[in-house]
N, C-alpha and C positions, 0 to 999 in steps of 0.2 A: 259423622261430620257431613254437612250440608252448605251447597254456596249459601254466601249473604249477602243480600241486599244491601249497601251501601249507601246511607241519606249523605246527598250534598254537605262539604265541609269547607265551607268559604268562610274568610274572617278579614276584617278590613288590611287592607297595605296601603301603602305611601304609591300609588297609582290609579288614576281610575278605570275600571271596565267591570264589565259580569253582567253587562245585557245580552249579551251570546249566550253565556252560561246558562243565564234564566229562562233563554229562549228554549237552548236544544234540551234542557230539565225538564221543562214545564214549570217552572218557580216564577215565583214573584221577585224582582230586585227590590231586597229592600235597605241596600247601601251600596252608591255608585262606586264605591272603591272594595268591589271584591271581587278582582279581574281573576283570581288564583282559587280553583277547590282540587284541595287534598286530597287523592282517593288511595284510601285504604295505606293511609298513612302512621309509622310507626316511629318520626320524629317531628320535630317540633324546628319554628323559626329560630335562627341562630343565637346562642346566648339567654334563649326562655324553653321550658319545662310547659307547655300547653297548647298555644298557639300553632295550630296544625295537626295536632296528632287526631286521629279519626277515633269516633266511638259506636258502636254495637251498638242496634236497638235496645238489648237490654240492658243499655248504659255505660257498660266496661271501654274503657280503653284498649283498641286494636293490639299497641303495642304488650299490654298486660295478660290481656286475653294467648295471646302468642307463646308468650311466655311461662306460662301455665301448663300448655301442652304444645312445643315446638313441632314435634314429628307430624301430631296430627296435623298441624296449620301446612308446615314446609317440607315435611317426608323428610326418612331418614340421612338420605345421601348428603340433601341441602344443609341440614342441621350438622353433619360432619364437615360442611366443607364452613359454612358462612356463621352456626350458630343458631340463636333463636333470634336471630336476624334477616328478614325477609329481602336482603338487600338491592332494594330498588323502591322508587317512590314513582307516582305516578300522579298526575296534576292535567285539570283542564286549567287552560293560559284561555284570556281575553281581554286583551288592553285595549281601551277606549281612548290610548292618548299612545304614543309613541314610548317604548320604553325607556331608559336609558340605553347609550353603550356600556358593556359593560364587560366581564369578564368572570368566569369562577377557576380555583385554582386545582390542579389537578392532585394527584394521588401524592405524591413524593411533596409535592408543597405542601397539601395538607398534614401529611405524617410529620414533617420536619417543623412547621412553625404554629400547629397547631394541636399534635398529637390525637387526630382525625385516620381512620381507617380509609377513610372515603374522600375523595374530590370532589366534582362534580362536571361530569361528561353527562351531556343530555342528549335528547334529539327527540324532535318535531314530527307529526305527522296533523296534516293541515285537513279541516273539516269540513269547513263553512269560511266564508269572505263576505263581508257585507260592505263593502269600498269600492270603491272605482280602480283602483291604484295599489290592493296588499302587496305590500313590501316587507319583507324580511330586510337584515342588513347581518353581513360575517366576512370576518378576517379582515387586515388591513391590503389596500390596494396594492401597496407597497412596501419595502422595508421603511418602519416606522425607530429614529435612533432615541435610546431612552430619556436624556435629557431632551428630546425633541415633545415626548407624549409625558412627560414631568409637568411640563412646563404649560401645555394644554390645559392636563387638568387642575394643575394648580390655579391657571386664571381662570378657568371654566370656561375654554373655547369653545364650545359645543358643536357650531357649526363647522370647524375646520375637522373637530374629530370624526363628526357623522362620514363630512366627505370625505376624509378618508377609509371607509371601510365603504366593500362590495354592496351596492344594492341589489336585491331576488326579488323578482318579481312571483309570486303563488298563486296556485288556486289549489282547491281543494282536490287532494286526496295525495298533492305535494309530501314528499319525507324529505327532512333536511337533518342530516346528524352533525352535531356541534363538539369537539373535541373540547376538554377540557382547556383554557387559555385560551382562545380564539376568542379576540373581541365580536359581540354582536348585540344586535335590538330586533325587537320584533315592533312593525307598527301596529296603529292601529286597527280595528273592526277585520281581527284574522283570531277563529276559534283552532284552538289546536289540541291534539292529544299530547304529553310531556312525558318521556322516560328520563330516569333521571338515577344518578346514585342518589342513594339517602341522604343527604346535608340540604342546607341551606347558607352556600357560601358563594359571597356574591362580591368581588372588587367593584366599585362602581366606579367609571372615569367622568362620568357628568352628571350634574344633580338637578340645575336650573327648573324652576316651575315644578319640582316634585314636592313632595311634603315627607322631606328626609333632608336630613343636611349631612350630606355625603362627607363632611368634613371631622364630623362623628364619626357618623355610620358608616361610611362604606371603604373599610378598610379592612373589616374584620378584627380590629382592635390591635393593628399590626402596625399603623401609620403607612402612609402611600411609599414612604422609601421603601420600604419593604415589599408590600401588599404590589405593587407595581412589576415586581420581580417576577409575577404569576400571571405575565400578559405574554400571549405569542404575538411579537413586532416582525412578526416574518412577513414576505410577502404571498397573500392567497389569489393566486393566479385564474384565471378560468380552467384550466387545466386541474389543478389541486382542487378546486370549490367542486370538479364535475365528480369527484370522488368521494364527495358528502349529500348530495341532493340526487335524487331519486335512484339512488343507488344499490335499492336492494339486490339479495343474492340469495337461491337456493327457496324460494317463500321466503325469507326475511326480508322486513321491508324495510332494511338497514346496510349497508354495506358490513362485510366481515370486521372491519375496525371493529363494529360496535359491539363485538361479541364477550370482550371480557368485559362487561359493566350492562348489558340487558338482551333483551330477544324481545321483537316483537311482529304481530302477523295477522291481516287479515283475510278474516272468514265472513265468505257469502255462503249464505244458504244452511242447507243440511253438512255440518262436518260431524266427526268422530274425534275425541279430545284422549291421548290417554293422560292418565293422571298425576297430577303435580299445581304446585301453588300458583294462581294466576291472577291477575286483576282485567278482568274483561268490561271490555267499554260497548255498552250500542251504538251505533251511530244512524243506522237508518233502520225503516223495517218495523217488525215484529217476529217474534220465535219464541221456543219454549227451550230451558234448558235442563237436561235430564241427566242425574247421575247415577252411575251405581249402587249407590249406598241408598238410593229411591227418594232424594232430591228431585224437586222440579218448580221451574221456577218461570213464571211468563215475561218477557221482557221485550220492550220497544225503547226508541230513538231517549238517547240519554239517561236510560239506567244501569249503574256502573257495578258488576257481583265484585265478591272474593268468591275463588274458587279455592277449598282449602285443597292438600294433596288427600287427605281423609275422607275427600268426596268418592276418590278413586274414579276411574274412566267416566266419562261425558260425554253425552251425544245434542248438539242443536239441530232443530227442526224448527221450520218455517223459511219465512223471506226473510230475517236479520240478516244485517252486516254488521259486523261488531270487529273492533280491537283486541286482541290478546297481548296481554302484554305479562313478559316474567324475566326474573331474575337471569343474570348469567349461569355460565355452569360451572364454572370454575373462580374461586375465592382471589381477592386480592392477594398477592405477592406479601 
């Protein structure tokens, strides 16, 4: 087993952006609405069988490839705890327009009204800003009462919702980790790296000027009575928010919350990697990456490997700065 090279995996959404994207790639934009690439993706958008999933140069679907020989992609322990399930997705974000607010539902919500392993708790580590102004937006300012935010987005108030949740001001190299329930949006012209459990489940509470009719869509096929139940209306204090934004701990560049659903850590320079499944992002630089199994692979600013656990230990040389990003260590409950 040897890392692999991972080709950009963008496909249209109902938003526009992916001129960051094509920036820090080196790509061409050749459709303004592909704010999202997949990397080393082994699910798909919610409710379709394709859209997203990442494929091998020599054609295979990540997920199939995996599955074929688990241990070697995810080592033995991973595969006792999680399966041939690599669980964790990881996504470059670039919205050229404001996103929605929105919301994803957590573990026990998705077990129960969707029969989902997985929630989706994510968190941000911010790259590039090209704005006068990046704003993030998380949590509501205050206690939000449920007929109160019913009734928003049933008329689509958009602007009372925004102003009700915290505005964050970023710049790059910014970590913001997003618990699962916690309303938020990301603006626009802010490139970011995305940890993420595997799903794609998304509450939306405002649709206005998108090209998705949230009235459909974004319920998750639950209808808002329900699908509404998976919003935290608590209120996220400056005190509470300082416990999710640049919070890392111990090299994680995540506060300990975020340890049962990902890990992730950056590397300047010359590091020593020991062995296990990763998804490594470059972000600035050039280096070379070398594994034991006599892997090597040359890599600069926006080329994203898989490092399988079958590569065995790793060593980067050069100036690279790069994201590592992997799995928890311990399986969902």
């Amino acid at each position: 087993m040897r890392p692999l090279r991972l080709s950009p995996n963008t496909f249209h959404r109902f938003y526009r952006g992916g001129s960051g994207i094509a920036e820090f790639r080196g790509i061409p934009l050749s459709d303004p609405y592909t704010p999202e690439d997949w990397v080393g993706s082994t699910v798909s958008t919610f409710g379709c069988d394709g859209p997203g999933l990442s494929r091998l140069e020599d054609g295979r679907r990540l997920r199939d490839a995996i599955h074929e020989d688990p241990e070697a992609f995810l080592g033995p322990a991973h595969v006792a705890r999680f399966g041939a399930d690599p669980a964790l997705l990881v996504k470059l974000l670039d919205p050229d327009q404001r996103l929605p607010v929105h919301c994803h539902p957590d573990r026990a919500f998705a077990k129960r009204h969707l029969g989902l392993r997985y929630g989706k708790t994510e968190a941000w580590i911010v790259i590039a800003t090209r704005t006068a102004d990046p704003t993030v937006y998380l949590g509501f300012r205050g206690p939000i009462d449920r007929q109160g935010l019913a009734a928003w987005v049933d008329r689509q108030e958009a602007d009372r919702l925004l102003a009700a949740v915290n505005p964050i001001t970023v710049k790059a190299g910014d970590t913001v980790f997003v618990p699962a329930g916690i309303p938020h949006a990301v603006g626009p012209g802010i490139l970011i790296v995305e940890l993420q459990e595997p799903t794609d489940l998304s509450v939306l509470m405002e649709w206005k000027g998108l090209d998705i009719d949230g009235r459909t869509d974004g319920h998750l096929g639950l209808g808002f009575e329900r699908a509404l139940d998976s919003v935290d209306r608590s209120a996220w204090t400056s005190g509470r928010l300082s416990g999710l934004i640049n919070a890392g701990t111990n090299g994680s560049l995540f506060p300990q919350a975020a340890e049962p659903f990902f890990r992730a850590e950056r590397l300047r320079g010359e590091a020593e990697l020991e062995a296990g499944f990763a998804i490594l992002v470059a972000i600035a630089g050039e280096g070379r990456l070398r594994t034991a199994s006599g892997g090597s692979l040359d890599l600069k600013q926006g080329d994203t490997i898989l490092v399988p656990f079958g590569a065995g230990n790793s060593w980067l040389e050069g100036s690279l700065v790069s994201i590592r990003c992997r799995p928890a260590l311990l399986a969902p409950a």
